[in-house]
C-alpha positions as CSV (number, residue, x, y, z in Angstrom):
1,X,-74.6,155.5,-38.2
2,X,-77.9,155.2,-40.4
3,X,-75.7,152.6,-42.8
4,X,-74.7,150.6,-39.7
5,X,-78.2,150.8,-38.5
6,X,-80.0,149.2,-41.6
7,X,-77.6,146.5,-41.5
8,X,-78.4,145.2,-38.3
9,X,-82.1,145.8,-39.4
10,X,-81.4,143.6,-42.0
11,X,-79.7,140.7,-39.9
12,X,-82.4,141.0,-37.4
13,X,-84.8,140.5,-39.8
14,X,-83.0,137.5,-41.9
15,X,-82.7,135.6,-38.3
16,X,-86.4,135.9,-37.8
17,X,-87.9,135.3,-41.1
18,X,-85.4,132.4,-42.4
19,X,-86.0,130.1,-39.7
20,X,-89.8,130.7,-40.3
21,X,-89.9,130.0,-43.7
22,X,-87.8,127.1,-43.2
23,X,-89.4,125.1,-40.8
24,X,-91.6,122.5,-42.0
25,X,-95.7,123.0,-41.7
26,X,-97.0,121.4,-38.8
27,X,-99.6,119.1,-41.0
28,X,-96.6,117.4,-42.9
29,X,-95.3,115.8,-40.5
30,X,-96.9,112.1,-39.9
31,X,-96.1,108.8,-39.4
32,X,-95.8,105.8,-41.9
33,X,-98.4,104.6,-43.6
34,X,-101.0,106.8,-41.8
35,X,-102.8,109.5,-43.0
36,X,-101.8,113.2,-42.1
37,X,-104.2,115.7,-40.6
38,X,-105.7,116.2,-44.3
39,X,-106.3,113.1,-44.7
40,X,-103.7,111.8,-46.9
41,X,-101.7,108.5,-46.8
42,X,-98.2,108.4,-46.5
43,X,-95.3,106.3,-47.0
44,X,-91.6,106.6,-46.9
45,X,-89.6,104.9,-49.7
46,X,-85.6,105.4,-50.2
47,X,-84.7,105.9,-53.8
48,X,-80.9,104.5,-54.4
49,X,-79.1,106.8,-56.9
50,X,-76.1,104.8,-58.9
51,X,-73.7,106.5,-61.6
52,X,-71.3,103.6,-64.0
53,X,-68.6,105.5,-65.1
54,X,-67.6,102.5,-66.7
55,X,-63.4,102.0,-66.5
56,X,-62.5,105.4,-65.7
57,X,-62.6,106.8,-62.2
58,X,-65.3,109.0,-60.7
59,X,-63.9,111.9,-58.6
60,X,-67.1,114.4,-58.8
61,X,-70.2,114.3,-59.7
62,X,-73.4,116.6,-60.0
63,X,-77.7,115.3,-60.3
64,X,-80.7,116.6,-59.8
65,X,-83.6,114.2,-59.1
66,X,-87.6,115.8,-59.1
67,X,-91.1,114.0,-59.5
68,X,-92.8,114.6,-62.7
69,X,-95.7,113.1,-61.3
70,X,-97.1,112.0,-57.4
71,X,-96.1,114.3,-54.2
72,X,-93.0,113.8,-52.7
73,X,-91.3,115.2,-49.9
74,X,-87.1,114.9,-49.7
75,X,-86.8,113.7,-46.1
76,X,-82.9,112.6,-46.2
77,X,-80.2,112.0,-48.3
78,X,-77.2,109.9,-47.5
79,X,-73.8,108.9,-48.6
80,X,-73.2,105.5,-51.1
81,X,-71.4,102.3,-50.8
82,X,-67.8,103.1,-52.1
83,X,-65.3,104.9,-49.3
84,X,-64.9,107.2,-50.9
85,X,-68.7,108.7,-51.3
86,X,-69.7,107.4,-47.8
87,X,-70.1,110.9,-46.6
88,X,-73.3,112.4,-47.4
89,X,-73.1,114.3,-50.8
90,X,-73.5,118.0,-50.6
91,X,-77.1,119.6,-51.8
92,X,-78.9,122.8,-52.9
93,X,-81.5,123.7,-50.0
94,X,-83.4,125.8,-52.2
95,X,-83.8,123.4,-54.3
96,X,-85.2,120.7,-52.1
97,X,-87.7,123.3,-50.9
98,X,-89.3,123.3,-54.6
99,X,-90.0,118.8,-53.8
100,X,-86.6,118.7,-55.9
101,X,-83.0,118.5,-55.2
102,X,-79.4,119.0,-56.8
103,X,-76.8,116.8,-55.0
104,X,-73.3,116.9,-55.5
105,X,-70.0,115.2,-54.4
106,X,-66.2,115.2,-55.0
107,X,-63.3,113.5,-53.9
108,X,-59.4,114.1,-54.4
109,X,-58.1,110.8,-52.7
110,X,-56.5,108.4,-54.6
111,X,-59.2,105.4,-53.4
112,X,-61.7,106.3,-56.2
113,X,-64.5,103.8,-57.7
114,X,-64.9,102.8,-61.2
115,X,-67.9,101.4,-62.9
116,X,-71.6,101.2,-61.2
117,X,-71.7,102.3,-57.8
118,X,-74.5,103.3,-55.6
119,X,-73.6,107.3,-54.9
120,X,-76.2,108.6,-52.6
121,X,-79.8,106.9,-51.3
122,X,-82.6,109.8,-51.4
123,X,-85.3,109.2,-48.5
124,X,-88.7,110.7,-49.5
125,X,-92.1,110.8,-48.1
126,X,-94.6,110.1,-50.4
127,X,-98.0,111.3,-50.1
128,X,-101.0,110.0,-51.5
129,X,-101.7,107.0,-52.9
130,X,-100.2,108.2,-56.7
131,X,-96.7,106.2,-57.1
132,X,-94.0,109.1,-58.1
133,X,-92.5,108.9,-61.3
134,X,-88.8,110.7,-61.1
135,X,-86.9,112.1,-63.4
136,X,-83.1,112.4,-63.0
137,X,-80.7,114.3,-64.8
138,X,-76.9,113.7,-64.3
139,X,-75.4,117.2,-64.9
140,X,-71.6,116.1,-64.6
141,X,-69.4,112.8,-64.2
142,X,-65.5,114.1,-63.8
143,X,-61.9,111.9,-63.5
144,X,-58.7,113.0,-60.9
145,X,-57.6,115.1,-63.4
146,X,-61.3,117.3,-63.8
147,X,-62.3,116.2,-67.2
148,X,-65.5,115.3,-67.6
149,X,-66.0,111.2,-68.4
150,X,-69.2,109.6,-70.4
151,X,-70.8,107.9,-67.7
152,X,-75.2,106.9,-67.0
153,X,-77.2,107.8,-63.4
154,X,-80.1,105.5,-62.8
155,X,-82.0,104.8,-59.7
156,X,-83.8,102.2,-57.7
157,X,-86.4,102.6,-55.8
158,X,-86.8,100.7,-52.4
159,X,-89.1,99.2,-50.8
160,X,-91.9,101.8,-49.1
161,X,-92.4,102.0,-45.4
């Protein structure tokens, strides 16, 4: 009885405190190219994230994208051009609490792109008037058959909001 008591403690207490910690402070949420209730500009830029994988096919694929410099918030993140990465990639919600973020996608079908294609577009909010300098790391680039393939993540930042 005492064990099945502390674990529905312990569920109570994750449904109350997770949602807290997860929501988003009041203050941070503005509007374009305003300033917030401290007092500090925004803007809202998409960053497009593209991987070349040159002739061989991309099935999977794993990044993480931070600022080493400027404030950023990670507002969005949605799918790329080729079919079969339309979908939005999956991502590490932990990580994007941290103003960084691990994205990752896979596909078995046998529709798959080679060369440069645009993977995912980022969304961010940009505060202050500092332009963000990112730094992206691509962790894994992997064919059909799982093995990894030499291929080069870059990204383009569009135009702010």
């Amino acid at each position: 009885m005492k064990r099945a008591t502390i674990t529905l403690l312990i569920v109570i207490l994750t449904c109350i405190v997770v949602p807290v910690l997860a929501r988003p402070a009041q203050e941070d949420t503005v509007t374009s190219g305003v300033e917030n209730k401290k007092g500090i500009e925004t803007v809202f830029a998409p960053l497009e994230i593209y991987i070349d994988s040159g002739d061989q096919e991309l099935a999977a694929y794993q990044f993480e994208l931070r600022a080493v410099s400027g404030k950023i918030k990670i507002v969005g993140v949605e799918g790329g051009a080729h079919p079969a990465y339309q979908e939005p990639p999956y991502y590490d919600p932990a990580a994007l609490a941290r103003d960084r973020i691990i994205i990752a996608a896979f596909n078995t079908s046998a529709n798959l792109p080679q060369g440069k294609i645009r993977i995912a577009t980022v969304h961010l909010q940009i505060l202050g008037t500092e332009t963000p300098d990112y730094e992206i790391n691509l962790t894994v680039a992997a064919s059909p058959d799982g093995s990894q393939i030499p291929a080069t993540i870059t990204l383009v930042q569009g135009e702010q909001k």
